[in-house]
Backbone atoms as SQL, in Angstrom:
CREATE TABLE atoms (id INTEGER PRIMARY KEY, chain TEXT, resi INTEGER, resn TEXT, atom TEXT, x REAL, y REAL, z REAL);
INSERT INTO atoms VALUES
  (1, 'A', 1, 'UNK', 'N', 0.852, -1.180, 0.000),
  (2, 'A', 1, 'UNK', 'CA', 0.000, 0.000, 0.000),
  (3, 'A', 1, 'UNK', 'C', 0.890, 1.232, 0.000),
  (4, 'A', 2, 'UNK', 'N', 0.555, 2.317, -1.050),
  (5, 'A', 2, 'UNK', 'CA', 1.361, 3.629, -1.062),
  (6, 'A', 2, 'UNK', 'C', 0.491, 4.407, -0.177),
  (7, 'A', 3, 'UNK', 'N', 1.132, 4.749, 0.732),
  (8, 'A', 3, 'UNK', 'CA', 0.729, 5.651, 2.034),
  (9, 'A', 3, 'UNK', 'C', 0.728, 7.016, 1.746),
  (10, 'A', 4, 'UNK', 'N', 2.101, 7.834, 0.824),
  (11, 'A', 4, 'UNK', 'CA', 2.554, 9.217, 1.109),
  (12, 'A', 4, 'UNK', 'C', 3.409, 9.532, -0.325),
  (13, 'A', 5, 'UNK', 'N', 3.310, 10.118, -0.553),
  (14, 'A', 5, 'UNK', 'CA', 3.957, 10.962, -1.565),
  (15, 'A', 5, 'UNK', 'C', 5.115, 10.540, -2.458),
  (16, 'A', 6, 'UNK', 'N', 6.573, 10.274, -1.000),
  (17, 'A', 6, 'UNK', 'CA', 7.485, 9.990, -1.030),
  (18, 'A', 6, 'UNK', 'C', 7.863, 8.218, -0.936),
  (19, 'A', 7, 'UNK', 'N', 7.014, 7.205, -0.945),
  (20, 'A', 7, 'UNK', 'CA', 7.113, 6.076, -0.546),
  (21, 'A', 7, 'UNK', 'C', 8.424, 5.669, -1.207),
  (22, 'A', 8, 'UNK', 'N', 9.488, 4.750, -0.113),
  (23, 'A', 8, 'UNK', 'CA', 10.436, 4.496, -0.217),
  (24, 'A', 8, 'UNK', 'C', 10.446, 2.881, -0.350),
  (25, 'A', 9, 'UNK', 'N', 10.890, 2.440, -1.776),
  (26, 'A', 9, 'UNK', 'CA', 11.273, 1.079, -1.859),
  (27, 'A', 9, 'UNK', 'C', 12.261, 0.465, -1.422),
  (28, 'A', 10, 'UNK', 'N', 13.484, 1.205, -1.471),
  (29, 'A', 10, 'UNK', 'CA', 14.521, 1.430, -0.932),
  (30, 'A', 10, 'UNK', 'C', 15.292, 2.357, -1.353),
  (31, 'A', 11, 'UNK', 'N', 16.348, 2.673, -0.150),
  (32, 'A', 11, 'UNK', 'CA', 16.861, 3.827, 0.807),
  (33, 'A', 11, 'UNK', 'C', 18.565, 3.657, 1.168),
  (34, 'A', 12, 'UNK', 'N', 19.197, 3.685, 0.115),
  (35, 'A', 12, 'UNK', 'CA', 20.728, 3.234, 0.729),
  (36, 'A', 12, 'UNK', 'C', 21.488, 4.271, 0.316),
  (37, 'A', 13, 'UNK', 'N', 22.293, 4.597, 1.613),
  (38, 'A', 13, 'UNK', 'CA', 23.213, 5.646, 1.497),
  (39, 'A', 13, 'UNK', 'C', 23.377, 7.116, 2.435),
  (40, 'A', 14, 'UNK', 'N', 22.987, 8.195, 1.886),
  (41, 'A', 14, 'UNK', 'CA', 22.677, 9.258, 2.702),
  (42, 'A', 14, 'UNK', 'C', 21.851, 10.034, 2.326),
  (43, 'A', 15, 'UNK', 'N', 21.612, 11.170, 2.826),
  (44, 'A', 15, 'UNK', 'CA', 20.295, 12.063, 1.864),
  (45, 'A', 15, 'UNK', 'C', 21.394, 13.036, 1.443),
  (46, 'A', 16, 'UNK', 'N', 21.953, 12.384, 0.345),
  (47, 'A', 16, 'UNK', 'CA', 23.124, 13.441, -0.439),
  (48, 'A', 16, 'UNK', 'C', 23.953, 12.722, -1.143),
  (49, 'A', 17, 'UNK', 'N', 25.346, 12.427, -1.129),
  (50, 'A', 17, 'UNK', 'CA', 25.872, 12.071, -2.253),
  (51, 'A', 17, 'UNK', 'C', 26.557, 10.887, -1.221),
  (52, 'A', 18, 'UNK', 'N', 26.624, 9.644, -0.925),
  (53, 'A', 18, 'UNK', 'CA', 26.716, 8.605, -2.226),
  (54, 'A', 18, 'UNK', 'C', 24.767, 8.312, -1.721),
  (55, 'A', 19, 'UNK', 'N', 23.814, 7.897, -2.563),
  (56, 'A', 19, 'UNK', 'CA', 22.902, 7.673, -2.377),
  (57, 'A', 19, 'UNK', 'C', 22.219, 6.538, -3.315),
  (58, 'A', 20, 'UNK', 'N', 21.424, 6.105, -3.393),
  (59, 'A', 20, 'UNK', 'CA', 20.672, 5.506, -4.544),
  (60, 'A', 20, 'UNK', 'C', 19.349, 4.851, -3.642),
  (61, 'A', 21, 'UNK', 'N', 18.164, 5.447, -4.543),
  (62, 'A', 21, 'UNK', 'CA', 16.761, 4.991, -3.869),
  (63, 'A', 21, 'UNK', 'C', 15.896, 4.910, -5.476),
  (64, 'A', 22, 'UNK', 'N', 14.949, 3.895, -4.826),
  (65, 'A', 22, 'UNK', 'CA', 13.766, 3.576, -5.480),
  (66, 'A', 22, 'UNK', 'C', 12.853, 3.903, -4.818),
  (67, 'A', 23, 'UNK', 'N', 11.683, 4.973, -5.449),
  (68, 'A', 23, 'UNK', 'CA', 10.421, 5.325, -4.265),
  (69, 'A', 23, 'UNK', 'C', 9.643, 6.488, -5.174),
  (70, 'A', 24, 'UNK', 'N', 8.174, 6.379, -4.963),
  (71, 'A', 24, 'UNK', 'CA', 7.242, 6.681, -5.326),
  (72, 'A', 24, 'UNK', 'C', 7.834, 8.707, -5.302),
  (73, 'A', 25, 'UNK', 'N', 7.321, 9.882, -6.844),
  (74, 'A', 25, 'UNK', 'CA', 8.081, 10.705, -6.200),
  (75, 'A', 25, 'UNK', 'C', 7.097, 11.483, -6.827),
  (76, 'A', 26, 'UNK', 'N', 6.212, 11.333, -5.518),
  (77, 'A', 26, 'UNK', 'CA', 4.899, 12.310, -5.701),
  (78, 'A', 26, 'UNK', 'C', 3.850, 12.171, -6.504),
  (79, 'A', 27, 'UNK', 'N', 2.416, 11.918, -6.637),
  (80, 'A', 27, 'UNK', 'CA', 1.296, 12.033, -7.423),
  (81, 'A', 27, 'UNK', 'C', 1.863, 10.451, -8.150),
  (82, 'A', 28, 'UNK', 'N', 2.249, 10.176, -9.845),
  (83, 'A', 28, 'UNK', 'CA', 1.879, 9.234, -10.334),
  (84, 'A', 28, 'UNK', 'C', 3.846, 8.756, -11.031),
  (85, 'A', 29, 'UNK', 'N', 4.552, 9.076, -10.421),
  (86, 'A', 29, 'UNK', 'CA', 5.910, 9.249, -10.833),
  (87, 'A', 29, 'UNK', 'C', 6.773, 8.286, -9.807),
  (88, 'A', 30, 'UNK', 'N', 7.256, 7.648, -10.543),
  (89, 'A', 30, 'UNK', 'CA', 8.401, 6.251, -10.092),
  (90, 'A', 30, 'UNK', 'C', 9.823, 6.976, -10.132),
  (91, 'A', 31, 'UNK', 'N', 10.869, 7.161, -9.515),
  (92, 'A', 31, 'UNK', 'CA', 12.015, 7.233, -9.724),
  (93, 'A', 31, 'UNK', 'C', 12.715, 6.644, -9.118),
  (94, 'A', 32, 'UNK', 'N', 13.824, 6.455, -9.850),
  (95, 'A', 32, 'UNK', 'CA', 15.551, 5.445, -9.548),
  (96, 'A', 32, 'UNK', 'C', 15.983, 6.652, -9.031),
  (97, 'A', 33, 'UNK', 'N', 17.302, 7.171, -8.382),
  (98, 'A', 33, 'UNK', 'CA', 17.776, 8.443, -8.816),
  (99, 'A', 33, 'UNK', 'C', 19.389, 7.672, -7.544),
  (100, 'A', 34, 'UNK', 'N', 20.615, 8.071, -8.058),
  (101, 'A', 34, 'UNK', 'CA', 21.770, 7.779, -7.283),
  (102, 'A', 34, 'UNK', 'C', 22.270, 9.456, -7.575),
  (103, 'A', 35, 'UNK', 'N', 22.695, 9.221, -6.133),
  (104, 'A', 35, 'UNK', 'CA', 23.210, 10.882, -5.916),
  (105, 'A', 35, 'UNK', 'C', 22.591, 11.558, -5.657),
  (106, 'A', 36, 'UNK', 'N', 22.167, 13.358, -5.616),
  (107, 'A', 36, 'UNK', 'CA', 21.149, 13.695, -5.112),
  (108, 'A', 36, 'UNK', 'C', 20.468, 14.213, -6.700),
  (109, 'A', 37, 'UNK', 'N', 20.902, 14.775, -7.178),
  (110, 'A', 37, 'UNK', 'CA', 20.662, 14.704, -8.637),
  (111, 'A', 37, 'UNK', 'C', 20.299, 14.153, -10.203),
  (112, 'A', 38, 'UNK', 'N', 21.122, 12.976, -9.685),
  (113, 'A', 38, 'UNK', 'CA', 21.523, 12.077, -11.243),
  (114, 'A', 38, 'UNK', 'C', 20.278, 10.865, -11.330),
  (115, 'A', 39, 'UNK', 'N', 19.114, 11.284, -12.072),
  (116, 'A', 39, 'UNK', 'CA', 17.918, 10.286, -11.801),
  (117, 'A', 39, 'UNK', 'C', 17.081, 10.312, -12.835),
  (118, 'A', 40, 'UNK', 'N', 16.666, 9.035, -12.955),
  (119, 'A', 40, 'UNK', 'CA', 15.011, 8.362, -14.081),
  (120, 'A', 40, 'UNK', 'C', 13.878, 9.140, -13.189),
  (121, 'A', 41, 'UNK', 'N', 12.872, 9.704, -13.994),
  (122, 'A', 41, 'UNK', 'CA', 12.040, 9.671, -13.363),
  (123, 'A', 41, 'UNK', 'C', 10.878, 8.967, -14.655),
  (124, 'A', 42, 'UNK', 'N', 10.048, 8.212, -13.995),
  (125, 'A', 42, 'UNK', 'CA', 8.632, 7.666, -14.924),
  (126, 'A', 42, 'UNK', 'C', 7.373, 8.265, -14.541),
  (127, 'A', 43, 'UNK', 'N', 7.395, 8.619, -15.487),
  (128, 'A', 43, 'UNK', 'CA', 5.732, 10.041, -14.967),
  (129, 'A', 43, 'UNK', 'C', 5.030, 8.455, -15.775),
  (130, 'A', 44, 'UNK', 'N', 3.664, 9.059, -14.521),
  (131, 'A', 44, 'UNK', 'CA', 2.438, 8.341, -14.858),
  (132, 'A', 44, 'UNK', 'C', 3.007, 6.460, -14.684),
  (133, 'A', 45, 'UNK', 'N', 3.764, 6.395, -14.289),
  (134, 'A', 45, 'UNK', 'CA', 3.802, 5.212, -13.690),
  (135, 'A', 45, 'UNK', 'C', 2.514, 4.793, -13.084),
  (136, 'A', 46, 'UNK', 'N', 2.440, 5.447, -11.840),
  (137, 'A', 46, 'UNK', 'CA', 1.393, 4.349, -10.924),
  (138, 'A', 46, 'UNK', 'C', -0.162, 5.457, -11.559),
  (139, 'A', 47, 'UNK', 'N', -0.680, 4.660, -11.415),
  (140, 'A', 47, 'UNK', 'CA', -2.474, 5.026, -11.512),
  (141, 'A', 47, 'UNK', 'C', -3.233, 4.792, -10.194),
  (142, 'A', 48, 'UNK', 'N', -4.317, 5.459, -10.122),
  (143, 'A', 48, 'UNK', 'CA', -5.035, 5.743, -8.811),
  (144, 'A', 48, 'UNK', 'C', -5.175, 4.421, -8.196),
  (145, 'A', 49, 'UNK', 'N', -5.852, 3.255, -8.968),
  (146, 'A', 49, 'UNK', 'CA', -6.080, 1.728, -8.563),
  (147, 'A', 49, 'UNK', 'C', -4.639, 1.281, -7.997),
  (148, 'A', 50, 'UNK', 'N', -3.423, 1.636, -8.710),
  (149, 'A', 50, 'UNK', 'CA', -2.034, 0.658, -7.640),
  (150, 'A', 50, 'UNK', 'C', -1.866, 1.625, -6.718),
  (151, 'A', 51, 'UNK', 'N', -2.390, 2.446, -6.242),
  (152, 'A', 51, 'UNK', 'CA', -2.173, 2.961, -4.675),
  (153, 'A', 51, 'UNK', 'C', -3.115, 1.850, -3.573),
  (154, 'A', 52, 'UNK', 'N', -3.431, 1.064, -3.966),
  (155, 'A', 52, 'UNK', 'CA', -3.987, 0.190, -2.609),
  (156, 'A', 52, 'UNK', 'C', -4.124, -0.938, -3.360),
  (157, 'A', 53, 'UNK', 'N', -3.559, -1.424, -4.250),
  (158, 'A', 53, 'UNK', 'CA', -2.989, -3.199, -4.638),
  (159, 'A', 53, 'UNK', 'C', -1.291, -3.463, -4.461),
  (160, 'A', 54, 'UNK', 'N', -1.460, -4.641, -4.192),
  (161, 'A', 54, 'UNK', 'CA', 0.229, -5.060, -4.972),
  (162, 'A', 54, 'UNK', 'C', 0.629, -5.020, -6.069),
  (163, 'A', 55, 'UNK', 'N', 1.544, -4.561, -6.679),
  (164, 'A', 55, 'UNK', 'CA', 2.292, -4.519, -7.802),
  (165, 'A', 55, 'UNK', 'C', 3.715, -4.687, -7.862),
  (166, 'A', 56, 'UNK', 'N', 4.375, -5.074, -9.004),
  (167, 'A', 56, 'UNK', 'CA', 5.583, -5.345, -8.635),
  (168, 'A', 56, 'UNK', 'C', 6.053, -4.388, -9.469),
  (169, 'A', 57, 'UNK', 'N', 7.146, -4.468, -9.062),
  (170, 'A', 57, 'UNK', 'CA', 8.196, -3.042, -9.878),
  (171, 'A', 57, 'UNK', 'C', 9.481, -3.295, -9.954),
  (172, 'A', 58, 'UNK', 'N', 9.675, -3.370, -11.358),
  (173, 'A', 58, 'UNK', 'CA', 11.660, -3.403, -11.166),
  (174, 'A', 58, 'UNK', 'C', 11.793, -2.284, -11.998),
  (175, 'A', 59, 'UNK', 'N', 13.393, -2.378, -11.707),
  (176, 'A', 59, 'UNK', 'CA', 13.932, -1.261, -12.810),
  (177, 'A', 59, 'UNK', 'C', 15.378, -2.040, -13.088),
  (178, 'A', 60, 'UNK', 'N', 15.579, -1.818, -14.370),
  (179, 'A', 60, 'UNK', 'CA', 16.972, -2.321, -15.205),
  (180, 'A', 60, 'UNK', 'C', 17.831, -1.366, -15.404),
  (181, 'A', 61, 'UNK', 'N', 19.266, -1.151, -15.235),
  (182, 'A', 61, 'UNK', 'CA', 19.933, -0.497, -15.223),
  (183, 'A', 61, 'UNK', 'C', 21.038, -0.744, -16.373),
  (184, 'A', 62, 'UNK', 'N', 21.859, -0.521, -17.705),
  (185, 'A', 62, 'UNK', 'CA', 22.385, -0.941, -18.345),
  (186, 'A', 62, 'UNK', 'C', 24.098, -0.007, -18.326),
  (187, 'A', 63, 'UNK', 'N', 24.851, -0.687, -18.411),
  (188, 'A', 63, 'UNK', 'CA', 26.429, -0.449, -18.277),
  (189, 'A', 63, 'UNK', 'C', 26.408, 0.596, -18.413),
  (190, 'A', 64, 'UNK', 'N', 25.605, 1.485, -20.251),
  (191, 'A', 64, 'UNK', 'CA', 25.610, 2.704, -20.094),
  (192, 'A', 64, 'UNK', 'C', 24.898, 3.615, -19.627),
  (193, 'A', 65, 'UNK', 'N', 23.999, 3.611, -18.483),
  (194, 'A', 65, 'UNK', 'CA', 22.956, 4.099, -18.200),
  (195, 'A', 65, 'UNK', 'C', 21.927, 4.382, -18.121),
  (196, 'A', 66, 'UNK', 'N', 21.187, 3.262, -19.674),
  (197, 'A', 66, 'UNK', 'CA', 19.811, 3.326, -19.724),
  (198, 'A', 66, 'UNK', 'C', 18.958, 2.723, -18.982),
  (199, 'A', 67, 'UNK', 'N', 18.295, 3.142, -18.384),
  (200, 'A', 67, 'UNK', 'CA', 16.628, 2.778, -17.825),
  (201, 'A', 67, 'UNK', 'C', 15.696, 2.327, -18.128),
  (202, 'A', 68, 'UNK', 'N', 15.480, 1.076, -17.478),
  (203, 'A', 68, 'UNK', 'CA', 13.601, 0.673, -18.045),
  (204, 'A', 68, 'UNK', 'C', 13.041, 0.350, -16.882),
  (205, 'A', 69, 'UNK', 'N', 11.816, 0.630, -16.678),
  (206, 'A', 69, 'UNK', 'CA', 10.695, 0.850, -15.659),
  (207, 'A', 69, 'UNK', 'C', 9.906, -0.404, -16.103),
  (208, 'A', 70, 'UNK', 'N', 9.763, -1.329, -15.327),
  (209, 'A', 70, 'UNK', 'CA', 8.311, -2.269, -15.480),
  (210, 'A', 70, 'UNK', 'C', 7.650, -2.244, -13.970),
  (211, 'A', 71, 'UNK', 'N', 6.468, -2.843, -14.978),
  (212, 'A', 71, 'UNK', 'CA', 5.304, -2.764, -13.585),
  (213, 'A', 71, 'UNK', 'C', 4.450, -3.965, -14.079),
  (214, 'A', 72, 'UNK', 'N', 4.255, -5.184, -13.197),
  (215, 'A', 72, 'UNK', 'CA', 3.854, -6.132, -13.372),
  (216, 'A', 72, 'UNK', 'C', 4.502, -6.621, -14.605),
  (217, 'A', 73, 'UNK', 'N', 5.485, -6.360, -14.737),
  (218, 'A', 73, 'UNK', 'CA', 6.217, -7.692, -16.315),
  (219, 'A', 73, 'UNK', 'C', 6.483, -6.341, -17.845),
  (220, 'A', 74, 'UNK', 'N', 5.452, -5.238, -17.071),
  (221, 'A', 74, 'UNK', 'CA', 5.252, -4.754, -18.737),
  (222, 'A', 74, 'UNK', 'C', 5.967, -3.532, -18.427),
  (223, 'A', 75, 'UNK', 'N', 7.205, -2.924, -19.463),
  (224, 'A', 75, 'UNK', 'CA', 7.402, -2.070, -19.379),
  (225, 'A', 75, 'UNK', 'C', 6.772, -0.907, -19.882),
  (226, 'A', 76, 'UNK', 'N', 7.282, 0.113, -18.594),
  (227, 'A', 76, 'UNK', 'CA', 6.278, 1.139, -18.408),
  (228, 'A', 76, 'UNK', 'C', 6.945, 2.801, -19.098),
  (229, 'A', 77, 'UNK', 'N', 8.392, 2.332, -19.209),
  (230, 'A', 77, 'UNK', 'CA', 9.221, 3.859, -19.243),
  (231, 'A', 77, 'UNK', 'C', 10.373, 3.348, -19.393),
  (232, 'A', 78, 'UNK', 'N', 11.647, 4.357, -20.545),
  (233, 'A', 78, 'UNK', 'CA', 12.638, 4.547, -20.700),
  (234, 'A', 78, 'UNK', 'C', 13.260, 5.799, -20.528),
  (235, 'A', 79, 'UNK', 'N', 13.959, 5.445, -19.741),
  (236, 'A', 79, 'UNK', 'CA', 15.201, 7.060, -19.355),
  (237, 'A', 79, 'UNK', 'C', 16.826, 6.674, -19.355),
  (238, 'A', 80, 'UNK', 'N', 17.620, 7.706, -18.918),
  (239, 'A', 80, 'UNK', 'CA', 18.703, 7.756, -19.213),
  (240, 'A', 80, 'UNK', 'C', 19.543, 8.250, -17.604),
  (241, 'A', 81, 'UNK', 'N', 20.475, 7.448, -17.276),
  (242, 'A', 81, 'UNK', 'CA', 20.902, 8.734, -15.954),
  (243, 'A', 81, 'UNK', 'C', 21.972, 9.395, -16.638),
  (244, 'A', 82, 'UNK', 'N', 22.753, 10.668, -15.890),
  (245, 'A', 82, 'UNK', 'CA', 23.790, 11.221, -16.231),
  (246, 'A', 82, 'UNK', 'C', 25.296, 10.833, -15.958),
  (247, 'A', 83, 'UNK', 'N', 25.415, 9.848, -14.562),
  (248, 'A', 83, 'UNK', 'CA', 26.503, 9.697, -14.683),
  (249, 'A', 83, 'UNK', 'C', 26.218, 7.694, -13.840),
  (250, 'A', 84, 'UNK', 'N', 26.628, 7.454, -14.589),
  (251, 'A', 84, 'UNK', 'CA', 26.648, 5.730, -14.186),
  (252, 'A', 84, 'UNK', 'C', 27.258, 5.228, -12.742),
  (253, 'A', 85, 'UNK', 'N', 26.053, 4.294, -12.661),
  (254, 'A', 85, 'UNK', 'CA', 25.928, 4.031, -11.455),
  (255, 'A', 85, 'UNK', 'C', 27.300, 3.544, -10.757),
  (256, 'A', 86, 'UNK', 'N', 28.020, 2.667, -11.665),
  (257, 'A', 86, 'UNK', 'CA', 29.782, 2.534, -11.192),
  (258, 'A', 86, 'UNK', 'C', 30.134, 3.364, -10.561),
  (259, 'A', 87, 'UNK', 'N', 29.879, 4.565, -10.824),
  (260, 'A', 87, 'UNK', 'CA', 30.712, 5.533, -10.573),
  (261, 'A', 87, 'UNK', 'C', 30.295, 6.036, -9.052),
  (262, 'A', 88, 'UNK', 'N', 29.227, 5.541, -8.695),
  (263, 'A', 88, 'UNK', 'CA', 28.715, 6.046, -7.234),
  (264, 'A', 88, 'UNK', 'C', 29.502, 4.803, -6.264),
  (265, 'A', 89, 'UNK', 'N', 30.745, 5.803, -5.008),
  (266, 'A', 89, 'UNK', 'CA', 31.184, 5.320, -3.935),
  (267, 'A', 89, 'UNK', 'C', 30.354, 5.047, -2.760),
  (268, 'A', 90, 'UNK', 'N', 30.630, 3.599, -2.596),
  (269, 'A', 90, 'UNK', 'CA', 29.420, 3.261, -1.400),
  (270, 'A', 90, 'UNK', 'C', 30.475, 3.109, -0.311),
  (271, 'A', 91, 'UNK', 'N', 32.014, 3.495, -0.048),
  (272, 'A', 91, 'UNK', 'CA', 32.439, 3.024, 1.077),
  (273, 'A', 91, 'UNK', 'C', 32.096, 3.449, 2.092),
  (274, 'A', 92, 'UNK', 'N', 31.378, 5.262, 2.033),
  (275, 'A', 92, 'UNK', 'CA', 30.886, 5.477, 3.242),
  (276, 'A', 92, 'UNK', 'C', 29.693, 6.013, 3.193),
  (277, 'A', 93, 'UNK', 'N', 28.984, 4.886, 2.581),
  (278, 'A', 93, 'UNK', 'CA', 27.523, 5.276, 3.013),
  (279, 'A', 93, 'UNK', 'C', 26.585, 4.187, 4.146),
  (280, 'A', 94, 'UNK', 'N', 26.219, 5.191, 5.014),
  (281, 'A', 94, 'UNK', 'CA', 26.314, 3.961, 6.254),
  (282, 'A', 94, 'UNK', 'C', 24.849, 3.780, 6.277),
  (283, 'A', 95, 'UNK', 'N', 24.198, 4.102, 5.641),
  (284, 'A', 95, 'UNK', 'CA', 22.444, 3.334, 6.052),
  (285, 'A', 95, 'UNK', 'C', 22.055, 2.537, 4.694),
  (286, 'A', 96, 'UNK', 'N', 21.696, 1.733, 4.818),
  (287, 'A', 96, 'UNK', 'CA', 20.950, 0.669, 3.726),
  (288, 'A', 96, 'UNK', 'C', 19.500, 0.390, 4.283),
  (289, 'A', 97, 'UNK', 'N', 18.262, 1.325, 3.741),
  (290, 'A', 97, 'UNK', 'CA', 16.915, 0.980, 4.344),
  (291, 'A', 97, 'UNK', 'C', 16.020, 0.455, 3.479),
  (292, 'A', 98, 'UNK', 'N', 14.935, -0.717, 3.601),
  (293, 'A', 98, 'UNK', 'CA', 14.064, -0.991, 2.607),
  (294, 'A', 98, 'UNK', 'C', 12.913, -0.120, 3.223),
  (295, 'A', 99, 'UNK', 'N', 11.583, 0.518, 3.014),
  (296, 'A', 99, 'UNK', 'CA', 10.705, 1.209, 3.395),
  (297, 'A', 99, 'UNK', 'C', 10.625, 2.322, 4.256),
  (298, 'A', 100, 'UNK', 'N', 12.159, 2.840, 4.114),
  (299, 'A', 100, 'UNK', 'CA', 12.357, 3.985, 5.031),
  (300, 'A', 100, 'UNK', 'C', 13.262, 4.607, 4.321),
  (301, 'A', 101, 'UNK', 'N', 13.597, 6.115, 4.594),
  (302, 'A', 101, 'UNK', 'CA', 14.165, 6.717, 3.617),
  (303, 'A', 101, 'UNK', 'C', 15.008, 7.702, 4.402),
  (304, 'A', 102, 'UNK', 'N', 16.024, 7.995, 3.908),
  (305, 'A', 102, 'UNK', 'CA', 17.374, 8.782, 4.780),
  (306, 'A', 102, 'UNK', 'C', 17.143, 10.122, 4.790),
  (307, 'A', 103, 'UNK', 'N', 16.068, 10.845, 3.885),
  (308, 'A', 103, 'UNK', 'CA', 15.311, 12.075, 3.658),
  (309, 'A', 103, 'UNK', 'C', 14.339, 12.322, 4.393),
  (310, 'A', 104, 'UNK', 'N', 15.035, 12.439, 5.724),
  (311, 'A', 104, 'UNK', 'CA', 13.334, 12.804, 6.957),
  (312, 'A', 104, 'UNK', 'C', 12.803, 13.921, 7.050),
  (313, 'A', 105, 'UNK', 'N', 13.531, 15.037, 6.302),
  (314, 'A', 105, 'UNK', 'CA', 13.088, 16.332, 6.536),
  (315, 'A', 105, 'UNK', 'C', 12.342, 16.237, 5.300),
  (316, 'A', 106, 'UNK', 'N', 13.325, 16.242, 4.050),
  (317, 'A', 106, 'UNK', 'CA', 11.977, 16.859, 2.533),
  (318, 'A', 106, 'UNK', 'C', 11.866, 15.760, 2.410),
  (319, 'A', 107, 'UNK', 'N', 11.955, 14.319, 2.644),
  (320, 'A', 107, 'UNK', 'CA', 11.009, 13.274, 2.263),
  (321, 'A', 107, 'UNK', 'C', 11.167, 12.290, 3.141),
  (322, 'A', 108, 'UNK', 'N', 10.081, 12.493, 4.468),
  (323, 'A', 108, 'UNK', 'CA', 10.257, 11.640, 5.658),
  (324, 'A', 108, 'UNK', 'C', 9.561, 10.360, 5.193),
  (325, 'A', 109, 'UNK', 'N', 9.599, 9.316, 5.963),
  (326, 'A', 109, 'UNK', 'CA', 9.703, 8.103, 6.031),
  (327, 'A', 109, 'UNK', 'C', 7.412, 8.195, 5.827),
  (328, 'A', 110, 'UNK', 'N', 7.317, 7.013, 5.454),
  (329, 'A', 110, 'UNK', 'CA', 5.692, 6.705, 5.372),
  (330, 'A', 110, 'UNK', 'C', 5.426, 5.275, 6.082),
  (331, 'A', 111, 'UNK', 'N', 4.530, 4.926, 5.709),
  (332, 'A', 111, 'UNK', 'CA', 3.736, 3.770, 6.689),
  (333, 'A', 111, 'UNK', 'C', 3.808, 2.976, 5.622),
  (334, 'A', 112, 'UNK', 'N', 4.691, 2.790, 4.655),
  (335, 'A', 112, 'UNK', 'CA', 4.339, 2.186, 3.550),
  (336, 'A', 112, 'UNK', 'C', 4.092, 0.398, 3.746),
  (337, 'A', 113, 'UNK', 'N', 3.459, 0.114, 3.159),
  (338, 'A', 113, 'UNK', 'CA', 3.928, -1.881, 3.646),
  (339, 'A', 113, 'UNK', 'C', 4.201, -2.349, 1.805),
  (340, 'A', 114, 'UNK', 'N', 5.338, -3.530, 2.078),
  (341, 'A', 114, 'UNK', 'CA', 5.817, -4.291, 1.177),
  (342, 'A', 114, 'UNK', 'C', 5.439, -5.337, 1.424);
């Protein structure tokens, strides 16, 4: 169930640079995004009905950066990031969260359930 705005699929890193999250980003928009900047976003992803079903969601990431969004099997969206995910240092990023998010001020944590 999407609870809030910001729903967090997951949450690893910091709320800044090294980062990388999957989570609902506002109204009907899916985003990947690593770093605080460098991010897919999929408008019109979710529709009013998957705010209170299960759905599944992946996202594919390719060597050079391209993006694909599925939702239940079918893809939903193609994007591009700016700088590849290799390139994001995880030695000191000290939180790894699934349904909680390292952004408590502009995007605090929700009631979300997985």
């Amino acid at each position: 169930t999407w609870t809030g705005p910001f729903n967090r699929i997951y949450d690893f890193g910091i709320s800044g640079v090294p980062s990388a999250r999957l989570h609902r980003n506002e109204g009907q928009t899916l985003r990947i995004a690593f770093n605080d900047f460098d991010h897919c976003d999929f408008c019109d992803f979710f529709q009013e009905q998957d705010l209170t079903k299960w759905i599944h969601i992946a996202v594919t990431i390719t060597s050079d950066g391209q993006c694909i969004a599925y939702k239940d099997g079918t893809i939903l969206g193609k994007g591009s990031l700016n700088q590849l995910p290799s390139k994001v240092q995880w030695g000191q990023a000290p939180h790894y969260y699934l349904g909680k998010s390292n952004w408590s001020v502009r995007e605090p944590d929700s009631a979300m359930s997985f």
